[in-house]
DOPAVEX-979432 format. One record per atom (N, C-alpha, C, O): atom name; x, y, z; residue in one letter. Coordinates in Angstrom, 2 decimals. Example, Ala and Ser with C-alpha at 12.3 -4.5 7.8 and 13.67 -1.06 7.14 Angstrom:
+-------+---------+---------+---------+-------+
! dolum !      px !      py !      pz ! guvex !
+-------+---------+---------+---------+-------+
!     N !   13.19 !   -5.69 !    7.80 !     A !
!    CA !   12.30 !   -4.50 !    7.80 !     A !
!     C !   13.20 !   -3.30 !    7.80 !     A !
!     O !   14.24 !   -3.32 !    8.46 !     A !
!     N !   12.85 !   -2.25 !    7.08 !     S !
!    CA !   13.67 !   -1.06 !    7.14 !     S !
!     C !   12.90 !    0.03 !    7.87 !     S !
!     O !   13.41 !    1.14 !    8.04 !     S !
+-------+---------+---------+---------+-------+
***
This chain:
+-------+---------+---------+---------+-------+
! dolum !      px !      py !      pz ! guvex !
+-------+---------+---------+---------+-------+
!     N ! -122.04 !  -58.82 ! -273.88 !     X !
!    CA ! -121.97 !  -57.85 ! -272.80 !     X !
!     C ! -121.25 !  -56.61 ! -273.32 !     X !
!     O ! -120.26 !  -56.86 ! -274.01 !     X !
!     N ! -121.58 !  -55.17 ! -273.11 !     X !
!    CA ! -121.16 !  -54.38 ! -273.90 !     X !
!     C ! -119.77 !  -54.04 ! -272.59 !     X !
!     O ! -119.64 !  -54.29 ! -271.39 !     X !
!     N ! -119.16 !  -53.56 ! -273.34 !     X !
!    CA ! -117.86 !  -52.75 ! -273.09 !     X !
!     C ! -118.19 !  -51.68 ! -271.70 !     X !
!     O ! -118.78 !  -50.61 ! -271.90 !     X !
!     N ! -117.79 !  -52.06 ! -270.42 !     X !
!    CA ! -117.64 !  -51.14 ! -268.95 !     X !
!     C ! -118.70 !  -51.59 ! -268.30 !     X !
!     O ! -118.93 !  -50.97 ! -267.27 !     X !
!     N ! -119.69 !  -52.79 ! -268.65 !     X !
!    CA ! -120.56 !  -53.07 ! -267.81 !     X !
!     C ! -119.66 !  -54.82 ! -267.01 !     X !
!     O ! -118.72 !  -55.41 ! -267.56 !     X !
!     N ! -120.05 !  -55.06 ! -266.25 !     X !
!    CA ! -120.03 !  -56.59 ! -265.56 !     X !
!     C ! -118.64 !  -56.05 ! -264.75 !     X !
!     O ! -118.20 !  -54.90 ! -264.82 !     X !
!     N ! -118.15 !  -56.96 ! -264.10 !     X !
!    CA ! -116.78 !  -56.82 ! -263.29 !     X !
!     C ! -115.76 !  -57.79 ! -263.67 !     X !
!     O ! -116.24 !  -58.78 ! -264.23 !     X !
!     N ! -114.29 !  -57.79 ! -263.51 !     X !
!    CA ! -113.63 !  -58.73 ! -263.29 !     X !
!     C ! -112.75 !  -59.12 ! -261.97 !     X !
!     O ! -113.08 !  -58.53 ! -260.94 !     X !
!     N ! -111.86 !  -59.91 ! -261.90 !     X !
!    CA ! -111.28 !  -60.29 ! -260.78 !     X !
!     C ! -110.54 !  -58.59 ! -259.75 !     X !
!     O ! -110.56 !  -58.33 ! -258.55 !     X !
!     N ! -110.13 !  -58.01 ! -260.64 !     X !
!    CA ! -109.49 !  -56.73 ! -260.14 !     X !
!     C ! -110.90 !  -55.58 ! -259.59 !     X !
!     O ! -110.96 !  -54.63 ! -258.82 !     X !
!     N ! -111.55 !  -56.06 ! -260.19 !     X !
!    CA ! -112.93 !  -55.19 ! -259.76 !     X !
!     C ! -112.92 !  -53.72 ! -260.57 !     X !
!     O ! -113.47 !  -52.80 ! -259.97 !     X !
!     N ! -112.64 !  -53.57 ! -261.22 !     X !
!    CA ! -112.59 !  -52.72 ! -262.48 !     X !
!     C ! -114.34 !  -53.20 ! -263.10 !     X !
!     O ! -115.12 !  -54.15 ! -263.20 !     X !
!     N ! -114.17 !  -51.54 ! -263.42 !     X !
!    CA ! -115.68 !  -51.94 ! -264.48 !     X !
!     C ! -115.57 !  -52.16 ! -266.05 !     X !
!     O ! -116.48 !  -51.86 ! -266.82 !     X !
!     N ! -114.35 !  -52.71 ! -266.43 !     X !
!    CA ! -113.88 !  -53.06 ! -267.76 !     X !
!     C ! -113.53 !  -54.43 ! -267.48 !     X !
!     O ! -112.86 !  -54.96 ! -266.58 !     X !
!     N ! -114.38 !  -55.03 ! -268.81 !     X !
!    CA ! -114.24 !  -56.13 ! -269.38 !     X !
!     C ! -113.91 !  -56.38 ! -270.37 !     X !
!     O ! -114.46 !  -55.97 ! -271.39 !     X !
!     N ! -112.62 !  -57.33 ! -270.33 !     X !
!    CA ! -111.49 !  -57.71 ! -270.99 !     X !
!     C ! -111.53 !  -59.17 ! -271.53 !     X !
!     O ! -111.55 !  -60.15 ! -270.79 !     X !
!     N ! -111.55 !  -59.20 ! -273.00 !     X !
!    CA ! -111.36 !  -60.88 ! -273.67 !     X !
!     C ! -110.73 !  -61.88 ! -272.96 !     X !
!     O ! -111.27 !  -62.98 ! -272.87 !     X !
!     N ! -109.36 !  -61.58 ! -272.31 !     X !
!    CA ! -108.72 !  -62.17 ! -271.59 !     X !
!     C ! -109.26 !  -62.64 ! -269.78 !     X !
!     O ! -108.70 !  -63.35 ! -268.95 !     X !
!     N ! -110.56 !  -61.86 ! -269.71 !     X !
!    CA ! -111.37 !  -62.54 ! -268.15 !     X !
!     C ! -111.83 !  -63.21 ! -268.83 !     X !
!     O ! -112.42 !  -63.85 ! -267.95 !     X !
!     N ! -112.26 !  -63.93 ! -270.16 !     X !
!    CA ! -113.50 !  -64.95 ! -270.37 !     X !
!     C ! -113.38 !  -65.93 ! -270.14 !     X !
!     O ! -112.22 !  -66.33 ! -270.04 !     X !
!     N ! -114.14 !  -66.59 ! -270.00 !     X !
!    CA ! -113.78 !  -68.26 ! -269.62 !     X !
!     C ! -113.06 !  -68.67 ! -271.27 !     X !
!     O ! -111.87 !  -68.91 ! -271.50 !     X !
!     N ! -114.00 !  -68.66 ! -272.08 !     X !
!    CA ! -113.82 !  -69.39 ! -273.24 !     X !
!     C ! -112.04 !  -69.19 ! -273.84 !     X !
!     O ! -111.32 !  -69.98 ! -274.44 !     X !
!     N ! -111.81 !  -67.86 ! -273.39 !     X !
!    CA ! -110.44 !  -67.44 ! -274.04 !     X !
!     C ! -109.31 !  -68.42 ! -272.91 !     X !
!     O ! -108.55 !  -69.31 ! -273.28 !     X !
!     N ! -109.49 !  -68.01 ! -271.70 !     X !
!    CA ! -108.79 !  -68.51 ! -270.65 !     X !
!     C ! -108.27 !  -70.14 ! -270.95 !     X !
!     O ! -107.15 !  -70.63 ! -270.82 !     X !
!     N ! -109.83 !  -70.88 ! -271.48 !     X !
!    CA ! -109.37 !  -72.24 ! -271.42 !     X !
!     C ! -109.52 !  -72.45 ! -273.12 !     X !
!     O ! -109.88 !  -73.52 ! -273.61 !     X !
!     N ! -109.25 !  -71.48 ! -273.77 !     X !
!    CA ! -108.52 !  -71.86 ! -275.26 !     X !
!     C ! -109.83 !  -72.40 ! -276.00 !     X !
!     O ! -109.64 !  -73.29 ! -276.84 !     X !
!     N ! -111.18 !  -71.96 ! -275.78 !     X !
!    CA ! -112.13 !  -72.46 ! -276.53 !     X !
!     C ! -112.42 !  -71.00 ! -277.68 !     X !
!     O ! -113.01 !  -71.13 ! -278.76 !     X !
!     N ! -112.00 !  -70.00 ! -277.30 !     X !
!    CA ! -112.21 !  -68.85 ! -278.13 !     X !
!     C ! -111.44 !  -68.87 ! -279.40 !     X !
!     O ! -110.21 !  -68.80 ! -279.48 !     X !
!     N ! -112.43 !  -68.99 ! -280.57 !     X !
!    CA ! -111.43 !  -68.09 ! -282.20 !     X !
!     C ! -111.53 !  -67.28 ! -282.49 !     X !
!     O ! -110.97 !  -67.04 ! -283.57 !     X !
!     N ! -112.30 !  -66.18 ! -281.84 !     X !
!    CA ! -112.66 !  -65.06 ! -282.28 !     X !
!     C ! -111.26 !  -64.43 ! -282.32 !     X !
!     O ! -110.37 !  -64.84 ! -281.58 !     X !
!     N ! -111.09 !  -63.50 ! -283.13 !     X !
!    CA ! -110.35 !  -61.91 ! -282.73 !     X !
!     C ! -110.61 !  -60.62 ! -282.71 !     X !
!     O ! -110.17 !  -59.79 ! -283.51 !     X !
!     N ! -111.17 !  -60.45 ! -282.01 !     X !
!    CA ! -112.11 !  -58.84 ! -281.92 !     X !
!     C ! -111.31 !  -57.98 ! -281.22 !     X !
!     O ! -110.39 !  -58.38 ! -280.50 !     X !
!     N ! -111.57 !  -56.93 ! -281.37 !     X !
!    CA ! -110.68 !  -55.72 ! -280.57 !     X !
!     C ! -111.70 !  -55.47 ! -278.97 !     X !
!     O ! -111.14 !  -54.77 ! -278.13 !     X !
!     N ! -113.15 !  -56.05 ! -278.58 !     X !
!    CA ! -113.48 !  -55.93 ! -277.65 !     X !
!     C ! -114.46 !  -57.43 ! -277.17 !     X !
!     O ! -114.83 !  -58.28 ! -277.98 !     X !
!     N ! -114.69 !  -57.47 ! -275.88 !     X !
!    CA ! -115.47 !  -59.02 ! -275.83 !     X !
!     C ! -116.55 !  -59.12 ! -276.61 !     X !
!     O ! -117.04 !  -58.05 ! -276.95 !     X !
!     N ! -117.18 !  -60.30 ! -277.06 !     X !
!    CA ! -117.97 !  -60.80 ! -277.86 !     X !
!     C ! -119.34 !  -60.56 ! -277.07 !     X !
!     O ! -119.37 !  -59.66 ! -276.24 !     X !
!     N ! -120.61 !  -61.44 ! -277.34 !     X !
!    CA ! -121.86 !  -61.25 ! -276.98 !     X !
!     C ! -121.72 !  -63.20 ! -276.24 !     X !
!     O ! -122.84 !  -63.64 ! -275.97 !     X !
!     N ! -121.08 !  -63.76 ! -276.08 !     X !
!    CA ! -120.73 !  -64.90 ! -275.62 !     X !
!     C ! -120.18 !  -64.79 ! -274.69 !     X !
!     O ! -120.42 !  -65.71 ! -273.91 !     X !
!     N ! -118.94 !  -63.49 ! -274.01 !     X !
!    CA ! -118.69 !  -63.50 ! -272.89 !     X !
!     C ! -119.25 !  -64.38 ! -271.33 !     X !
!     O ! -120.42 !  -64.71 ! -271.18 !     X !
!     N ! -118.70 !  -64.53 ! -270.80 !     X !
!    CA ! -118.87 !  -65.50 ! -269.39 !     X !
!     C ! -117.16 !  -65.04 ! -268.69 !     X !
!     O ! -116.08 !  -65.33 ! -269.22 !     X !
!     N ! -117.33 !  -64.47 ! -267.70 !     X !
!    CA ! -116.24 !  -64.18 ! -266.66 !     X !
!     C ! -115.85 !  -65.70 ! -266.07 !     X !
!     O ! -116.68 !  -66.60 ! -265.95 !     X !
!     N ! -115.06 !  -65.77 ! -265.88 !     X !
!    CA ! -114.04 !  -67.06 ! -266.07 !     X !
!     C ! -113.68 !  -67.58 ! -264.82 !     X !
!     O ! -113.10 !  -68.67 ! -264.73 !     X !
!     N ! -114.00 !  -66.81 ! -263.73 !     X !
!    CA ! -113.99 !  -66.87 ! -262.21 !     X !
!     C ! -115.85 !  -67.57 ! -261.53 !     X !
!     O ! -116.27 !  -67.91 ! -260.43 !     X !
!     N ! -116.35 !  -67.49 ! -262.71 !     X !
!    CA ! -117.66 !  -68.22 ! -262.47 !     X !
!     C ! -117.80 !  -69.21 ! -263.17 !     X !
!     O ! -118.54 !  -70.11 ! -262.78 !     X !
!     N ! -116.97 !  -69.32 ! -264.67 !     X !
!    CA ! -117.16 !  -70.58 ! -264.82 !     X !
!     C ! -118.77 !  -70.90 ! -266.05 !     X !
!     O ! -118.58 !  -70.17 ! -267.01 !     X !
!     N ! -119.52 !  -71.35 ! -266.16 !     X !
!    CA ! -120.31 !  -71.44 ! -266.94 !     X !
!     C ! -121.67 !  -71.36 ! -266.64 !     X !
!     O ! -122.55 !  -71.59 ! -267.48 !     X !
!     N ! -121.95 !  -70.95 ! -265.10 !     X !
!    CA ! -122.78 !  -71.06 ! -264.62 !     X !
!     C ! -123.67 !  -70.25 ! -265.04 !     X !
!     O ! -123.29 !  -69.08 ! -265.15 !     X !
!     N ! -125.12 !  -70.57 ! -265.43 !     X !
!    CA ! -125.93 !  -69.12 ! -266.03 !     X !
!     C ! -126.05 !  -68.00 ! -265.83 !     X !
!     O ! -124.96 !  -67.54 ! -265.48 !     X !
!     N ! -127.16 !  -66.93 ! -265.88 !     X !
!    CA ! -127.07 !  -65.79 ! -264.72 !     X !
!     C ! -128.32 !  -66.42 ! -264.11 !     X !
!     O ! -128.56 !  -67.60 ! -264.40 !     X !
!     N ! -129.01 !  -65.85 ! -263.43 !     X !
!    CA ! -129.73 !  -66.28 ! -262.06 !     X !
!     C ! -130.74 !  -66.04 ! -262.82 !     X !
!     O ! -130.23 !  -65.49 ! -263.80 !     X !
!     N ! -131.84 !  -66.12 ! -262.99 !     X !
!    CA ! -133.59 !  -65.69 ! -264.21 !     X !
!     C ! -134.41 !  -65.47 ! -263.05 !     X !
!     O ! -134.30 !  -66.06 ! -261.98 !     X !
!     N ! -135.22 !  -64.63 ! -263.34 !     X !
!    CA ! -136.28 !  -64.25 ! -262.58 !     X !
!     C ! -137.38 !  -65.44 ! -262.33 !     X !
!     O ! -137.42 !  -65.94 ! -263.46 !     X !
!     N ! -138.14 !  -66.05 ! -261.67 !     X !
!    CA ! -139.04 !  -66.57 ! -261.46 !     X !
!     C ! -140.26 !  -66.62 ! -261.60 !     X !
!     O ! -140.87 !  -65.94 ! -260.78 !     X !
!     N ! -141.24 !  -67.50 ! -262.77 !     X !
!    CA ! -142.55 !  -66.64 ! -262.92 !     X !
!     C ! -143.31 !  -67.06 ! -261.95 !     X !
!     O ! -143.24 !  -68.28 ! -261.87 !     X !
!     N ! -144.27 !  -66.44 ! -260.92 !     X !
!    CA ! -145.19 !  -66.62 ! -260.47 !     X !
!     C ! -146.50 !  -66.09 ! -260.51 !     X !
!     O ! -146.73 !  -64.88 ! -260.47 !     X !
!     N ! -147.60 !  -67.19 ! -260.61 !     X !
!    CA ! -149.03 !  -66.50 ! -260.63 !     X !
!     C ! -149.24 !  -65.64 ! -259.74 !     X !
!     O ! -148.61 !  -65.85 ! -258.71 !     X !
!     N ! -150.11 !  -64.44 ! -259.72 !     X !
!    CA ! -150.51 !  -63.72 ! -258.94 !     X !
!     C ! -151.98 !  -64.46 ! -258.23 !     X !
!     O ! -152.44 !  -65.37 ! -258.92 !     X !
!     N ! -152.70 !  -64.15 ! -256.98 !     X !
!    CA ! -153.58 !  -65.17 ! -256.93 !     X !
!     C ! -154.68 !  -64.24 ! -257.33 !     X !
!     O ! -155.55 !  -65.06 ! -257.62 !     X !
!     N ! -155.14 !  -63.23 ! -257.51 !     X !
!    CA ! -156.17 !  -62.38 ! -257.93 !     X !
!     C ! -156.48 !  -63.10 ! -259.77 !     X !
!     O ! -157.55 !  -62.98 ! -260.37 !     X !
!     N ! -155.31 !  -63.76 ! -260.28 !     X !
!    CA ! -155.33 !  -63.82 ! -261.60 !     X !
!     C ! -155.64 !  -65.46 ! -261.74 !     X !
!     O ! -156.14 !  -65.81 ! -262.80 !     X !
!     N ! -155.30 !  -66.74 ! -260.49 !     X !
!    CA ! -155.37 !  -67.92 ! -260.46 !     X !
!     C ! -157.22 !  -68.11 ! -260.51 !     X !
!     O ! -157.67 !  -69.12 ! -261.05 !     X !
!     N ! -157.87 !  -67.40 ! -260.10 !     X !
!    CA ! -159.43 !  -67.76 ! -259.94 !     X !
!     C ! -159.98 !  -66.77 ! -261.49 !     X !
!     O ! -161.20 !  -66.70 ! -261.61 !     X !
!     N ! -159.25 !  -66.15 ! -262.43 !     X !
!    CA ! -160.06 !  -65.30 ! -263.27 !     X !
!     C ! -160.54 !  -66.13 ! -264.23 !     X !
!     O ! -160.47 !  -67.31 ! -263.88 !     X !
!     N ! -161.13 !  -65.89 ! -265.62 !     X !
!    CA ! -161.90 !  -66.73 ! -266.47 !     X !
!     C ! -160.49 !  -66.94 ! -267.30 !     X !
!     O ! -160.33 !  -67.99 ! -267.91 !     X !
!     N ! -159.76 !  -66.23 ! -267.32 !     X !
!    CA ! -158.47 !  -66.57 ! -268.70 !     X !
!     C ! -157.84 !  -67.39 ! -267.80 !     X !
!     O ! -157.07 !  -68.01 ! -268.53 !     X !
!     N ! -157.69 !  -67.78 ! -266.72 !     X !
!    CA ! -156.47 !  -68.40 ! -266.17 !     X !
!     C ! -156.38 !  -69.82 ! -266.66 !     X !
!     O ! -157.42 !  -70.33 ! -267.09 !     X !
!     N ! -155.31 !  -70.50 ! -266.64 !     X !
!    CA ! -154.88 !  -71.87 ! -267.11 !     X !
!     C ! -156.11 !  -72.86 ! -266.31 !     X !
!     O ! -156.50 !  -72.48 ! -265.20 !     X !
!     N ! -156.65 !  -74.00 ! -266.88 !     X !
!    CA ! -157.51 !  -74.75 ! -266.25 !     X !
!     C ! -156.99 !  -75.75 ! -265.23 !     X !
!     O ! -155.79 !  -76.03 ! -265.22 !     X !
!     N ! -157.67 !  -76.18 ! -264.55 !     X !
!    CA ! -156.90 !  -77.27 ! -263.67 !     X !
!     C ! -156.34 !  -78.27 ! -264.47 !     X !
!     O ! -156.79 !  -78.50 ! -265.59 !     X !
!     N ! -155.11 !  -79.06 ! -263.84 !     X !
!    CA ! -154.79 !  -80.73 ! -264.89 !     X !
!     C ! -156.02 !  -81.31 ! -264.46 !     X !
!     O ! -156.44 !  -81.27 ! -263.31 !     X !
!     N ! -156.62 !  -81.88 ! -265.47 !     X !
!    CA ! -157.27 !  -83.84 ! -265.48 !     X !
!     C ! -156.43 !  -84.75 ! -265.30 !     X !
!     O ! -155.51 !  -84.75 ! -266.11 !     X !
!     N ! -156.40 !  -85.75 ! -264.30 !     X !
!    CA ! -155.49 !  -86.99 ! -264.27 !     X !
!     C ! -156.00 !  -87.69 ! -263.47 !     X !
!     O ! -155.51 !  -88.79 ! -263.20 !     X !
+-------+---------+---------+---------+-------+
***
């Protein structure tokens, strides 16, 4: 996560080594002068971020490329 994006507990738009989870509960060896690309805010814990969902469009479910039905 680059440097002034995400939030922490104070609600500041700086992110600090010391909000990470990993540093918080002593799993971090890094020593960098800013957070890593591993960052995770520490007030959430490990939970992923949320992913977008793929869904078929139905104009595209009846076309000739579309996936075939299962056999079973």
């Amino acid at each position: 996560m680059a440097k002034g994006k995400g939030r922490t507990k104070a609600g500041r738009g700086e992110v600090r080594c010391e909000d990470c989870f990993f540093h918080q509960n002593m799993l971090c060896a890094l020593e960098l002068d800013e957070p890593c690309t591993t960052f995770r805010p520490a007030e959430r814990g490990l939970v992923p971020e949320r992913q977008l969902a793929f869904v078929f469009r139905a104009d595209r479910i009846r076309a000739a490329y579309a996936f075939p039905a299962p056999q079973g």
